[in-house]
C-alpha positions in Angstrom: -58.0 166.3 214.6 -55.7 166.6 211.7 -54.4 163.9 212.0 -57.9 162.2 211.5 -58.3 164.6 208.5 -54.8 163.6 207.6 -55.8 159.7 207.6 -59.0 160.3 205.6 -57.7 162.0 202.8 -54.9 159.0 202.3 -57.2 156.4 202.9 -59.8 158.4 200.1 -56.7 158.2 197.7 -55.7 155.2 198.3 -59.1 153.7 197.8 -58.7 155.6 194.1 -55.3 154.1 193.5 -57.0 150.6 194.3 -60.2 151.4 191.9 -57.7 152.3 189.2 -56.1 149.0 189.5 -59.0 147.1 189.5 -60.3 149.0 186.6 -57.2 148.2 184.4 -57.5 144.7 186.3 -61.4 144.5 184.5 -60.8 145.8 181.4 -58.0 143.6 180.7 -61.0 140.7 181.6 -63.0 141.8 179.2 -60.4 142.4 176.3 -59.1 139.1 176.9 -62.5 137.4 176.3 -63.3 139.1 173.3 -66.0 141.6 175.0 -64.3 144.8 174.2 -61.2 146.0 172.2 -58.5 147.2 173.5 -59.3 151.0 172.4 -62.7 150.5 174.2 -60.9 149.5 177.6 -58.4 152.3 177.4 -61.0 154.6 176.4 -63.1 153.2 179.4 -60.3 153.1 181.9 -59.6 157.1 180.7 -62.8 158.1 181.4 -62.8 156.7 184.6 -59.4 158.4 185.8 -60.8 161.5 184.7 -63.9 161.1 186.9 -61.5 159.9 189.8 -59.4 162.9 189.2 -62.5 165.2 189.7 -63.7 163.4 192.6 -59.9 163.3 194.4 -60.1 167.4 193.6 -63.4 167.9 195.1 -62.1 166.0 198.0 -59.3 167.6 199.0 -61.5 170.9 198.2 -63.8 169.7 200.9 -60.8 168.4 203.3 -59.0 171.9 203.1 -61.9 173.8 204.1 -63.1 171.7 206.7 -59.3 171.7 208.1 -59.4 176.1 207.5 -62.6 175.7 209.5 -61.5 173.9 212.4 -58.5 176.1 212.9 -60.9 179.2 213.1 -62.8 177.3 215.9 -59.3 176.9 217.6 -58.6 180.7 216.6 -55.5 179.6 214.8 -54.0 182.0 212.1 -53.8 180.6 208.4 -50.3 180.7 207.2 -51.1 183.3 204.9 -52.3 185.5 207.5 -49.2 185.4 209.8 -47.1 186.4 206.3 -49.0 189.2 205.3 -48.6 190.6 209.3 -45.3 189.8 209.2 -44.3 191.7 206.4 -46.3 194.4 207.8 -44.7 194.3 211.2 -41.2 194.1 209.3 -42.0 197.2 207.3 -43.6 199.3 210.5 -40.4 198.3 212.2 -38.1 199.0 209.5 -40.1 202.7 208.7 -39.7 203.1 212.7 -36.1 202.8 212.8 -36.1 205.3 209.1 -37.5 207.6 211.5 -35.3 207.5 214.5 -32.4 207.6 212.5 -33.5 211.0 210.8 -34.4 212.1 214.0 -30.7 211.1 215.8 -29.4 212.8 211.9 -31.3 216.3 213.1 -30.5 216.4 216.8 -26.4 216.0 215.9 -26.9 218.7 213.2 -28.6 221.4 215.4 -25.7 223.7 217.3 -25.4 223.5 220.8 
């Protein structure tokens, strides 16, 4: 599955790499015939990265949470999920051993 997701989201930006190229390729056309300056092109060919840039965003918006939802169908953890319990598992164990130790410290310093 993700590597299906994986192959969609290259193709989707690779399709915007091509319509960027054949964009410039256009405006370079029309410049050369006399149809549009060469500040109108640029300004054109800005304005159309921009609007790629939006829709490549909202894309891999969409991607990441269709990928977040597939892994809670196959009950997988997020990755920032297993950190956070990590660290708390680290600090329960490390407060565990705090507390033996004092314990061990008290035993040895009670008289027999």
């Amino acid at each position: 599955m993700l590597d299906i997701v994986r192959k969609a989201a290259l193709a989707g930006i690779g399709a915007l790499t091509l319509t960027e190229e054949r964009a410039r390729h256009l405006v370079d056309e029309l410049v050369d015939q006399g149809r549009m300056s060469r500040e109108e092109g640029e300004n054109l060919v800005r304005d159309m990265l921009a609007k790629t840039e939006a829709s490549r965003e909202e894309w891999e918006t969409r991607i990441r949470e269709m990928v977040q939802e597939v892994f809670r169908k196959m009950d997988l953890v997020p990755r920032a999920d297993f950190d956070a319990l990590e660290a708390r598992y680290e600090a329960l164990e490390k407060r565990l051993a705090d507390l033996e130790r004092r314990e061990r410290d008290r035993e040895e310093e009670v008289p027999a």
